[in-house]
Structure formats: C-alpha cells, structure tokens
C-alpha positions in Angstrom: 22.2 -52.3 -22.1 24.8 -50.0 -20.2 24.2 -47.0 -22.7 20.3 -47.8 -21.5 21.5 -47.4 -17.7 23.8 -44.8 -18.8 21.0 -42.6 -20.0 18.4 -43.1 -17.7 21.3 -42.3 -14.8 22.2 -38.9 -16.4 18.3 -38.0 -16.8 17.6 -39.5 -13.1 20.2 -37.4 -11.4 19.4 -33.5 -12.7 15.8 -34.5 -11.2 16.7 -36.3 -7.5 18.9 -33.4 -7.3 16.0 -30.9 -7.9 14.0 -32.4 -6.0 16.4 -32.5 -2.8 17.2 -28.9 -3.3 13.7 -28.3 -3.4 12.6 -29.8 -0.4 15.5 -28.8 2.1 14.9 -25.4 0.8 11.0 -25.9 1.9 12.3 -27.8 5.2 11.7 -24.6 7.5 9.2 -23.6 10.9 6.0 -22.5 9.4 7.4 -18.7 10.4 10.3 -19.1 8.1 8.3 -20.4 5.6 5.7 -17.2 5.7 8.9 -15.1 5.9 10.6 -16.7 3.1 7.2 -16.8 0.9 6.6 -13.0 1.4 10.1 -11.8 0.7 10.1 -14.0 -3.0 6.7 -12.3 -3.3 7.9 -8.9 -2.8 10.8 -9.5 -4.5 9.6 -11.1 -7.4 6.7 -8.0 -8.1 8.8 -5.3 -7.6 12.4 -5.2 -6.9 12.4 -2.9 -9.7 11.1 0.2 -7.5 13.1 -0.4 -4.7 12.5 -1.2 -0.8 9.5 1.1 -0.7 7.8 -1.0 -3.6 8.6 -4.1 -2.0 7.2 -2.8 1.2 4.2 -1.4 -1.1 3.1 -5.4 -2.1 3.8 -6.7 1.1 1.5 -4.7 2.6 -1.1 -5.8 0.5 -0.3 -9.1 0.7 -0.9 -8.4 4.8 -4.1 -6.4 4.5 -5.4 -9.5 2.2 -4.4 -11.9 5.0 -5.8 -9.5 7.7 -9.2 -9.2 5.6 -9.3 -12.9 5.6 -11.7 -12.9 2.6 -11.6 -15.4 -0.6 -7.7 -14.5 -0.6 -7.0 -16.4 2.0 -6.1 -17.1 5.9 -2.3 -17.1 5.4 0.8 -15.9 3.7 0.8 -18.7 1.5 -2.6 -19.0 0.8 -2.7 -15.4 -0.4 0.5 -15.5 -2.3 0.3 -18.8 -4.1 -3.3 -18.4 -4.8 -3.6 -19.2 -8.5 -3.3 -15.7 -11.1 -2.4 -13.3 -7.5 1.2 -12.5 -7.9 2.1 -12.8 -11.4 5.9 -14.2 -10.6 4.1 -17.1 -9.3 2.6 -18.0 -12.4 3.5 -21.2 -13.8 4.6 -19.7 -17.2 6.0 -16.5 -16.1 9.1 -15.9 -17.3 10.3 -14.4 -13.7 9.2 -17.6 -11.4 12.7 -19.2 -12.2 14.5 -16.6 -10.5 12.3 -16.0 -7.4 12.5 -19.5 -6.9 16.5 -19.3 -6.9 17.4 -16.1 -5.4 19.1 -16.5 -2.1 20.5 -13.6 0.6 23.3 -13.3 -1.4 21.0 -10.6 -3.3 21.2 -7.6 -1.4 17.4 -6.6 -2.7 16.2 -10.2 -1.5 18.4 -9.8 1.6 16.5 -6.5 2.5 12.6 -8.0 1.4 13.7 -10.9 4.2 14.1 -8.0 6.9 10.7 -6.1 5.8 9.0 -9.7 5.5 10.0 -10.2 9.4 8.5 -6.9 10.5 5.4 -7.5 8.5 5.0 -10.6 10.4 5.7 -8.9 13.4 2.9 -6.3 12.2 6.0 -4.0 12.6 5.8 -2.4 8.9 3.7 0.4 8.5 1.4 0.5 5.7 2.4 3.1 2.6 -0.7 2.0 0.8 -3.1 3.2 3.1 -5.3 -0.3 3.0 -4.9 -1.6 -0.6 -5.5 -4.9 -1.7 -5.2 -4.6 -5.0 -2.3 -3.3 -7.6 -1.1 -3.0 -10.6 1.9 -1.8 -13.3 1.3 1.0 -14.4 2.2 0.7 -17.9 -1.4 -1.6 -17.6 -5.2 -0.9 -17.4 -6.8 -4.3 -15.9 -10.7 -4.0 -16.0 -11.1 -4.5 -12.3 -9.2 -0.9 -11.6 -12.2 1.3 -11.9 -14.0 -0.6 -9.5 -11.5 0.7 -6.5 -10.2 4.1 -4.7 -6.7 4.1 -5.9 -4.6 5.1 -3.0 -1.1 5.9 -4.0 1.4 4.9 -7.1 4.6 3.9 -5.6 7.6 3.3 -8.6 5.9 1.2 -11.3 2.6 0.0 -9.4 -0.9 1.9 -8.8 -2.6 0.6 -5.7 -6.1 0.1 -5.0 -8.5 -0.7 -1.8 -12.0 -1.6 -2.4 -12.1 -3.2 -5.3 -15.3 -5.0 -6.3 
C-alpha cells in the first residue's frame, strides 16, 4: 500500500509542478501575453538569421494580424493557429525549447524588445507586406502563387499568396 502512494506521489508531483509553471508563466496582461507570444514566435522560426530574421517573421505575423483575414484578429490567434509557425507544432522537435526560453537568452532578450515595438507599430517592415515565408532549403506548393519580396538569412518571403 505505501509503495502504491509512493508511486503515484512521484508521478503526481513532475505534473502539478508543470502545470504551476505553466500557468504562472501564462498569468500576464493580455499585452504581455501578445509580447511574450510574438517574441517565442520569432524566436522559435528564426533565431538562426539573427535580429533582422526575427524582425522579418514578426512582421509577417503583424501584416497577418493587420489583414485581419482567416489568420486571425490577434497575436495569438495568428501565431497559434494550427500548421502557421512550425515551432508551434505539437510534434516539432523545437516547441520544447520556445516554450522554456527565458531573457536569460540574449536572442530571446532582443525578440522581447522588437515584439514591444511591433506592438507599438514601431518596427518597420523589411518585408515589404509579406504574409507568407518559407526556408529556403524548401519549395512548399503555395510559393508560386505569390510576389516574393525579399530572402532575409534562411527564409524567402512572400505577399499575395493565393
């Protein structure tokens, strides 16, 4: 009987602790939480090329916003709409680690301050309008339906895509 409450104590605990950190990390003003949502984005898709590419899919993720279309109305809604922003896929291998990431990264640190000035409308656009991009080591079927607009490190960007 006490190995019984042993074992379900040591499997209980790993999860109510999860879960706390989760939801104090989630406990924030709806700002924060747009701020904090679009700095994991842009940090998650392309810390690799730097504060320009991070710049590069926030601005897409604000002309989606600003188009208002199927997207969605809000940060979040654009961002953690299902098969968007691959590092919030459920299976991708990269979600772990822009779910844990804290300030302490000096990349996620500086996707913070260019997620305030994009929700300041404070950070110009270097994509001239895309709402659509891709690595470029890939070919995705809907590319040749848009005006590519500028490569910027490892992504190719696109406005009007069908």
């Amino acid at each position: 009987m006490k190995r019984h409450k042993t074992l379900k104590l040591l499997l209980i605990l790993p999860i109510s602790w999860w879960v706390y950190r989760m939801a104090n990390k989630y406990i924030l003003t709806s700002e924060d939480r747009e701020v904090d949502l679009l700095a994991r984005t842009a940090w998650g898709e392309a810390r690799g090329d730097g504060r320009w590419g991070m710049q590069a899919v926030m601005n897409v993720v604000m002309n989606r916003v600003n188009a208002g279309k199927w997207w969605g109305r809000t940060v979040e809604e654009v961002v953690l709409k299902p098969y968007q922003f691959s590092c919030w896929n459920e299976n991708d291998p990269n979600r772990r680690q822009v779910l844990d990431v804290t300030e302490d990264d000096p990349q996620f640190k500086q996707a913070v301050a260019l997620a305030k000035l994009a929700l300041k409308d404070n950070l110009p656009d270097t994509t001239d309008g895309a709402t659509h991009y891709h690595a470029a080591y890939t070919s995705p079927g809907w590319a040749s339906s848009g005006q590519q607009t500028v490569q910027i490190g490892n992504h190719i960007f696109y406005k009007g895509v069908a």
